[in-house]
DRENTI-544657 format. One record per residue (C-alpha): residue number from 1; residue in three letters; x, y, z. Coordinates in Angstrom, 1 decimal, always signed. Example, Ala and Ser with C-alpha at 12.3 -4.5 7.8 and 13.67 -1.06 7.14 Angstrom:
BEGIN
[1,'ALA',[+12.3,-4.5,+7.8]]
[2,'SER',[+13.7,-1.1,+7.1]]
! end
This chain:
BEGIN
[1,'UNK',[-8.5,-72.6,+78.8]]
[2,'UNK',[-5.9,-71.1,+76.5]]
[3,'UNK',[-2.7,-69.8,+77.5]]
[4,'UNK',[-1.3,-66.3,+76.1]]
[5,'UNK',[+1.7,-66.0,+75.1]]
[6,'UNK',[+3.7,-62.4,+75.4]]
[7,'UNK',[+6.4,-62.3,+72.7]]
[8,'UNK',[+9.0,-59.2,+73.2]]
[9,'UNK',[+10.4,-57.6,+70.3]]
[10,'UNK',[+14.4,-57.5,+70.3]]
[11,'UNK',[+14.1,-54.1,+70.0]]
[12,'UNK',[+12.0,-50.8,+70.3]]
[13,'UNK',[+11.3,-49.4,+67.0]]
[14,'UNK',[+11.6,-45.6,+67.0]]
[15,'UNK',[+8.7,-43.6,+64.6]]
[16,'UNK',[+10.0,-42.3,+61.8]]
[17,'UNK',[+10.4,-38.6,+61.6]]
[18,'UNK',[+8.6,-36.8,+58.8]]
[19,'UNK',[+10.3,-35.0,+55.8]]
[20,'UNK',[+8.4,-31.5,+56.2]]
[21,'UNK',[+8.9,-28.5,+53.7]]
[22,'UNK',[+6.8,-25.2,+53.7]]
[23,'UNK',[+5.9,-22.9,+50.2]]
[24,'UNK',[+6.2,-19.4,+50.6]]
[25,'UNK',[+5.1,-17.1,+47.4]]
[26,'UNK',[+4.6,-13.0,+47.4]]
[27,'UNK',[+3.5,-11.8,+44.1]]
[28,'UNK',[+5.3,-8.8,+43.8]]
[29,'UNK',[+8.6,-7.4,+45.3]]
[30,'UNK',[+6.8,-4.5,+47.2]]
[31,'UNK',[+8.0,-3.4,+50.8]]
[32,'UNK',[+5.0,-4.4,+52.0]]
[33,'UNK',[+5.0,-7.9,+50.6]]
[34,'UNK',[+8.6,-8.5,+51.2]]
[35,'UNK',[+7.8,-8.3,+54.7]]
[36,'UNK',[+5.5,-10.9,+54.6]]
[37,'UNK',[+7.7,-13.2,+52.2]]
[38,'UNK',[+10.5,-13.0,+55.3]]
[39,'UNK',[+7.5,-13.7,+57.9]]
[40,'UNK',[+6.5,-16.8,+56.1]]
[41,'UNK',[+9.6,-18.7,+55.9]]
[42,'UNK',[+10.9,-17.4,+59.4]]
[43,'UNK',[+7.6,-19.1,+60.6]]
[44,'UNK',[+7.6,-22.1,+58.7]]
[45,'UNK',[+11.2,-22.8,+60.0]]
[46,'UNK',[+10.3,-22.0,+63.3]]
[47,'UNK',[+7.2,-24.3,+63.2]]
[48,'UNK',[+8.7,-27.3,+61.8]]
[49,'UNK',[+11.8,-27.2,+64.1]]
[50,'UNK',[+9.5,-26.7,+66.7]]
[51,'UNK',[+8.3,-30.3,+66.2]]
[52,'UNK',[+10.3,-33.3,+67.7]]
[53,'UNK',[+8.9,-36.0,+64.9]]
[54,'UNK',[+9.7,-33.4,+62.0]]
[55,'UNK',[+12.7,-32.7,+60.4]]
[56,'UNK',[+12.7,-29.6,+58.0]]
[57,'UNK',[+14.0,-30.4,+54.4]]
[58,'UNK',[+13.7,-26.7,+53.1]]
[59,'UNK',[+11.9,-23.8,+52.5]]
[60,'UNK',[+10.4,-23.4,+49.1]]
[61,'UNK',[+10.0,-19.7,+47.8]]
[62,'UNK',[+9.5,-17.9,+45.3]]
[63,'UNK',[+9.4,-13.5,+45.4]]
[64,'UNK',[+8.0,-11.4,+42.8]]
[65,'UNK',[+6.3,-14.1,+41.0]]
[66,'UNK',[+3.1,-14.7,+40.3]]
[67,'UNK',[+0.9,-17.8,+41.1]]
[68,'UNK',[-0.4,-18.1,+38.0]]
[69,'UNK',[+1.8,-20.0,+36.4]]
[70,'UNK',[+3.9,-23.2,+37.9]]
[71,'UNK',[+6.5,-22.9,+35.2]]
[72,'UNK',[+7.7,-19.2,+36.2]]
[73,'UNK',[+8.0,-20.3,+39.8]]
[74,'UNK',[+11.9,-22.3,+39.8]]
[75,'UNK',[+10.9,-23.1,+43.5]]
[76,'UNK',[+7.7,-24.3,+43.3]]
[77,'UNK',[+9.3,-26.7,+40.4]]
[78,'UNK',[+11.9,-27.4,+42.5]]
[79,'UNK',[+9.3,-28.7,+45.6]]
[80,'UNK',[+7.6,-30.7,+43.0]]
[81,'UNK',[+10.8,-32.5,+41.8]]
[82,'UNK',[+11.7,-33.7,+45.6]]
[83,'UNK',[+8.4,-34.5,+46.2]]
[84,'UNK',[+8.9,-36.7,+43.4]]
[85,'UNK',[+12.3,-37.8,+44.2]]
[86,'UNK',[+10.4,-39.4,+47.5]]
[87,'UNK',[+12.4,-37.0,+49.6]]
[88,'UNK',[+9.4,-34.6,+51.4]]
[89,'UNK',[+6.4,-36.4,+53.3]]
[90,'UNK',[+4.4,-33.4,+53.5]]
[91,'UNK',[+4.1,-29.5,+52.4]]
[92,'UNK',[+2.8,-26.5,+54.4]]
[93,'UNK',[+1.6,-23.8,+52.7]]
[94,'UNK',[-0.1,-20.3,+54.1]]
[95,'UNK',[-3.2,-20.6,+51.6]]
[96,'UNK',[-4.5,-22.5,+48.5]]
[97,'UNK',[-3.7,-18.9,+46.9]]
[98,'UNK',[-0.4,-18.9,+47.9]]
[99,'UNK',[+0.0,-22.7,+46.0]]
[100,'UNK',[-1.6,-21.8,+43.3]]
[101,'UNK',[-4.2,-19.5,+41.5]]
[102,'UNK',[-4.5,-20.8,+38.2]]
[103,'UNK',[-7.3,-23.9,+38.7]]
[104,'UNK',[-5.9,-26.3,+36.4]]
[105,'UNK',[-2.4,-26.4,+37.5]]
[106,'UNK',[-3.4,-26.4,+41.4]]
[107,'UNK',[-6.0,-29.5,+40.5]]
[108,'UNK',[-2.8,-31.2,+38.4]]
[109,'UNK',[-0.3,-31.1,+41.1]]
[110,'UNK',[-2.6,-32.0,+44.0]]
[111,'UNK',[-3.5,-35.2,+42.5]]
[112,'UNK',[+0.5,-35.3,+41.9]]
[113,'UNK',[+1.3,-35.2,+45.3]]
[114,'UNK',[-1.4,-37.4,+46.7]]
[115,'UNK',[-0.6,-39.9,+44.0]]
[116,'UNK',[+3.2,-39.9,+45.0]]
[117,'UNK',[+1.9,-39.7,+49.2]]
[118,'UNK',[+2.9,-36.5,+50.1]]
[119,'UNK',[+0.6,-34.2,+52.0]]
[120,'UNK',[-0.5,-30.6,+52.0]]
[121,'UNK',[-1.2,-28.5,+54.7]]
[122,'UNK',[-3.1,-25.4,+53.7]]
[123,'UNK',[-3.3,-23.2,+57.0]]
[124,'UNK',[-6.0,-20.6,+56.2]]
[125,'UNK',[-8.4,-23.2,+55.8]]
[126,'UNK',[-6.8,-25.8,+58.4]]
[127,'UNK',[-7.0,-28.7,+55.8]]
[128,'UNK',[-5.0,-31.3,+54.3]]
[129,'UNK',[-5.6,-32.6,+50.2]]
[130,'UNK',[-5.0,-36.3,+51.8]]
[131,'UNK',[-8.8,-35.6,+52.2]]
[132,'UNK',[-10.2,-36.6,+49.1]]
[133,'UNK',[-12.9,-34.9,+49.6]]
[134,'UNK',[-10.9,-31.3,+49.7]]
[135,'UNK',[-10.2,-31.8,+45.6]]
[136,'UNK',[-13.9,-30.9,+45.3]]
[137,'UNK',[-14.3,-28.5,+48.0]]
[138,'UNK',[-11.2,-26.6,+46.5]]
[139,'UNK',[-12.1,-26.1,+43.0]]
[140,'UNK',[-14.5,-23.5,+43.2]]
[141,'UNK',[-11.7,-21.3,+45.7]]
[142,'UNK',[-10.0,-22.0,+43.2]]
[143,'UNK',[-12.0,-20.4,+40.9]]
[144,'UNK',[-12.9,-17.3,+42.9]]
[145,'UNK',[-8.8,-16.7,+43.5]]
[146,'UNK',[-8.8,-16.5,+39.6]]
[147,'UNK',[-11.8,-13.9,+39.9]]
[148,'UNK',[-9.8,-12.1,+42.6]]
[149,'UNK',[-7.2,-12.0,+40.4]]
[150,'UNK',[-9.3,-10.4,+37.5]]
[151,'UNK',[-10.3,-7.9,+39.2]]
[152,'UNK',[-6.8,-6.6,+41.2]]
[153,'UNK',[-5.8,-6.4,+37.2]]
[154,'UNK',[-9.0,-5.0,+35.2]]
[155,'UNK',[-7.2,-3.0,+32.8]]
[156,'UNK',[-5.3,-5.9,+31.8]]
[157,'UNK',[-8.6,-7.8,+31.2]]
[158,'UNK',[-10.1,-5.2,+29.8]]
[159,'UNK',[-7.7,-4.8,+27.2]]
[160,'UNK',[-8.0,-9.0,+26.8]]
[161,'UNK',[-11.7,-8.4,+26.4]]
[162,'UNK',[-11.5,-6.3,+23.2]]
[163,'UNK',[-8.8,-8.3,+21.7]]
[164,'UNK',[-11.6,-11.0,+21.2]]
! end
C-alpha cells in the first residue's frame, strides 16, 4: 500500500481582494434625476464597502450627459482608462442603459473589458458580460434602449426624418 504524504505550506495565503468600481449616469440635471444620480453612488459605495473581499477603487459618474455617446462622458472614459491600466477587477452598473444606449459603443467596450478581465455587473438584469453568452442576449436591449430613446425625443427625429 502507498503511503500519503501531507506537505504544509509555510504559510496561509490570504485571497486577494477585488478592485470594485460602480458607473452612475443621469441624463439630464433635473431635480428628479439628481436625486437618483446621489442614490446611486451613495449605494454603490455602501455596497462595495459593505463587502469584506472588495475594496472600492471609485465611483464613476457622469450628470447631465447622455448615454449616447462614450466620448461626452469624461467618467465613463476615465473607468475605461483604469480598467485598462489593470487597476479595477470588476464594474457595477444600475442597467445596460445606464452603460450605454448607443449599440455599437456598448458592444465595443464590453468585448474591451472582457478582453482586458474585468467584469460587469448589470443589476436590473442580475448578469455579468463574463458570460459570453450575455453579448448576444444584450444586443437586441440594446437596440430597444435606442428605440426608447427615439421616442422620449420624436421631434428631434422627426426633424432628422425630413432632412433625408
Amino acid at each position: 500500500m502507498a503511503e500519503l504524504f501531507v506537505i504544509e505550506a509555510k504559510e496561509q495565503i490570504q485571497p486577494q481582494k477585488l478592485r470594485v468600481c460602480a458607473y452612475a449616469r443621469v441624463s439630464t440635471e433635473q431635480e428628479n434625476q439628481e436625486n437618483s444620480f446621489e442614490a446611486q453612488i451613495a449605494y454603490y459605495r455602501e455596497m462595495i464597502l459593505q463587502h469584506p473581499n472588495w475594496v472600492l477603487v471609485d465611483i464613476y459618474a457622469d450628470k447631465g450627459i447622455t448615454g449616447t455617446s462614450a466620448a461626452k462622458r469624461p467618467g465613463f472614459q476615465q473607468m475605461m482608462q483604469d480598467c485598462q491600466n489593470n487597476e479595477i477587477d470588476c464594474i457595477l452598473v444600475k442597467s445596460v442603459s445606464r452603460f450605454a444606449r448607443n449599440v455599437m459603443e456598448c458592444l465595443y467596450y464590453i468585448r474591451a473589458l472582457k478582453q482586458w478581465g474585468v467584469t460587469v455587473i448589470f443589476e436590473k438584469k442580475n448578469s455579468s458580460i463574463r458570460q459570453t453568452w450575455m453579448m448576444n442576449f444584450y444586443s437586441p436591449f440594446l437596440g430597444a434602449c435606442r428605440k426608447k430613446k427615439r421616442n422620449q425625443s420624436p421631434k428631434m427625429f422627426a426633424g432628422l426624418s425630413t432632412i433625408g
